[in-house]
N, C-alpha and C positions, 0 to 999 in steps of 0.2 A: 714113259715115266719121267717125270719132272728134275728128280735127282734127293738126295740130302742138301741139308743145311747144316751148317754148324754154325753154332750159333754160341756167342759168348753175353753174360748181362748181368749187371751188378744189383744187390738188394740190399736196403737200410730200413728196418723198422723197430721201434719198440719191440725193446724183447718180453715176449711173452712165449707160454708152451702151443705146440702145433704150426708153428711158422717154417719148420723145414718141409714136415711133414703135407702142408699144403701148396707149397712149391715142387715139392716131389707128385703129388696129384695130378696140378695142373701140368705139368710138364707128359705126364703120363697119358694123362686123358686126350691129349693133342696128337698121344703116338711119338713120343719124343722118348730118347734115350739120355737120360743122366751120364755126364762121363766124366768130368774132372770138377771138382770145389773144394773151396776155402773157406774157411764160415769160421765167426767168433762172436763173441758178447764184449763190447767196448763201451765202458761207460753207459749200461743200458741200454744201450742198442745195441740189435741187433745188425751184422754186416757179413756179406760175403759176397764172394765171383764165382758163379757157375757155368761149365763148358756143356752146351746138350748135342746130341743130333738128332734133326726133325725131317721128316720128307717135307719137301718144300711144298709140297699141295695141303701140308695141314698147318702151315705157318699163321693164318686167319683164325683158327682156333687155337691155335696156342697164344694171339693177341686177347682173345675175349675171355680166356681166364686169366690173363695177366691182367686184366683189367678191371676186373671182377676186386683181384689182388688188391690195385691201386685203390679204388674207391674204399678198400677197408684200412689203409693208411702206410702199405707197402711198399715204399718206393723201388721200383723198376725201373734200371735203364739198358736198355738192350741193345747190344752191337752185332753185327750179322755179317757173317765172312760166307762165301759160296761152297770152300771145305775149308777142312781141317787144316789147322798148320800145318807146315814141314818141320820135323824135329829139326832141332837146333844144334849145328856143329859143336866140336870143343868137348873139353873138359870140364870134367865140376871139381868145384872146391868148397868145402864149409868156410865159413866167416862168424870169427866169435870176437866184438867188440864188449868189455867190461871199465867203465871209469865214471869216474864222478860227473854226475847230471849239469850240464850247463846250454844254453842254446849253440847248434851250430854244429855239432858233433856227427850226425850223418852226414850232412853236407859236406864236412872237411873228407869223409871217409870215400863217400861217392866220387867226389870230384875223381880223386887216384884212381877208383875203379874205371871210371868213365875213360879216364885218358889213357889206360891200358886197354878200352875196347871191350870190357867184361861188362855182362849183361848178367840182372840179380835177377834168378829163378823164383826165389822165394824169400823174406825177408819180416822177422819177428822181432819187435820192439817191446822193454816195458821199463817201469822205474819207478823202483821201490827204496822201501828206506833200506840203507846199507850199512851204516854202523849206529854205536851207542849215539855220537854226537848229532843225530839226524840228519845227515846227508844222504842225498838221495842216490842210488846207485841205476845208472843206466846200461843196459845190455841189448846187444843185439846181435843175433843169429841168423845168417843168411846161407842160400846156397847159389853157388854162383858158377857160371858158365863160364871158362876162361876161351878165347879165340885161340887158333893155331899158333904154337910158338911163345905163348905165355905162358909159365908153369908156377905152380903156389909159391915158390922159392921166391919168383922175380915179384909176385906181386906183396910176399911180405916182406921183402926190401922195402920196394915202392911206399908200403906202408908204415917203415919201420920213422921217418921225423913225421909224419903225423899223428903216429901214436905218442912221439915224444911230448908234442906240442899241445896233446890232449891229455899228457899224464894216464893214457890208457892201458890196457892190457887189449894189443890183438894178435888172435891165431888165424892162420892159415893153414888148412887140410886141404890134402887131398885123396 
C-alpha cells in the first residue's frame, strides 16, 4: 500500500450554484476524503482552501476531475504534503479589531502579532458603512495561536499604542 496523501488546494470561481457540490464529487470519486474548509462568496466569486485525504494510488484521478474542473473555468491550485500536519502548539486567543477604514490597519496589527511569534489560525475581514456620516467601519476577527509563554494579557498590552494610533477598538480573548 502506497500510503494517504494529504493534500491541501485552493479554488476561485464565479459564483454560481453546484460548485461545492462538484468539488465534493470529484474529490469523492477519486476516493478522497473531505476533512477541513473554508469557503465564501467575495465580490462574486467564489473562494475557498480545502484539506482532503486521498490514497496516493488515486492521486491521477483525482488530477483528471480537477481538470475536467479547470476547463469549466475553476481555478485549482493544489499543494501536496505526504501527511497531515502536526497540530500546532500553544494557546488560542480571539482577536476582535473594530475602527474606522483606512489603508494599512492589518499590517500595523500583524506586524505586533508576528514579533510576539503568534500564528493567525483563522482570520475574517469586511467593511461596511458604519455611521450616519458614511464612514466606512472596518472589522476583523481572528483566531490566533499564542507560542509558549505569551498569554492574551501580554499580547493586548502589545497591542494596546497600536490600537491608539489606529483610533481602534481591540480585544483579546482567551
Amino acid at each position: 500500500m502506497m500510503g494517504e496523501h494529504h493534500l491541501v488546494f485552493t479554488v476561485i470561481a464565479t459564483d454560481r450554484p453546484g460548485l461545492v457540490e462538484r468539488l465534493a464529487d470529484a474529490i469523492a470519486e477519486s476516493g478522497g476524503n473531505w476533512v477541513d474548509s473554508s469557503m465564501s462568496r467575495l465580490g462574486g466569486e467564489f473562494a475557498g482552501i480545502v484539506s482532503i485525504e486521498i490514497p496516493a494510488g488515486r492521486l491521477g484521478d483525482l488530477h483528471q476531475h480537477f481538470d475536467r474542473l479547470i476547463a469549466d473555468g475553476i481555478a485549482i491550485t493544489l499543494r501536496s504534503e505526504p501527511q497531515a500536519a502536526e497540530e500546532v502548539a500553544g494557546i488560542s486567543a480571539s482577536l476582535e479589531v473594530v475602527c474606522q477604514d483606512h489603508p494599512g490597519i492589518l499590517r500595523d496589527v500583524t506586524q505586533v502579532l508576528t514579533g510576539l511569534g503568534i500564528s493567525i489560525e483563522t482570520l475574517e475581514t469586511s467593511v461596511a458603512a458604519g455611521s450616519m456620516q458614511g464612514e466606512r467601519l472596518f472589522t476583523a476577527r481572528a483566531e490566533l495561536r499564542l507560542p509558549e509563554g505569551v498569554t492574551a494579557a501580554a499580547v493586548s498590552a502589545a497591542l494596546e499604542e497600536t490600537a491608539g494610533d489606529l483610533m481602534a477598538d481591540i480585544k483579546i480573548t482567551d
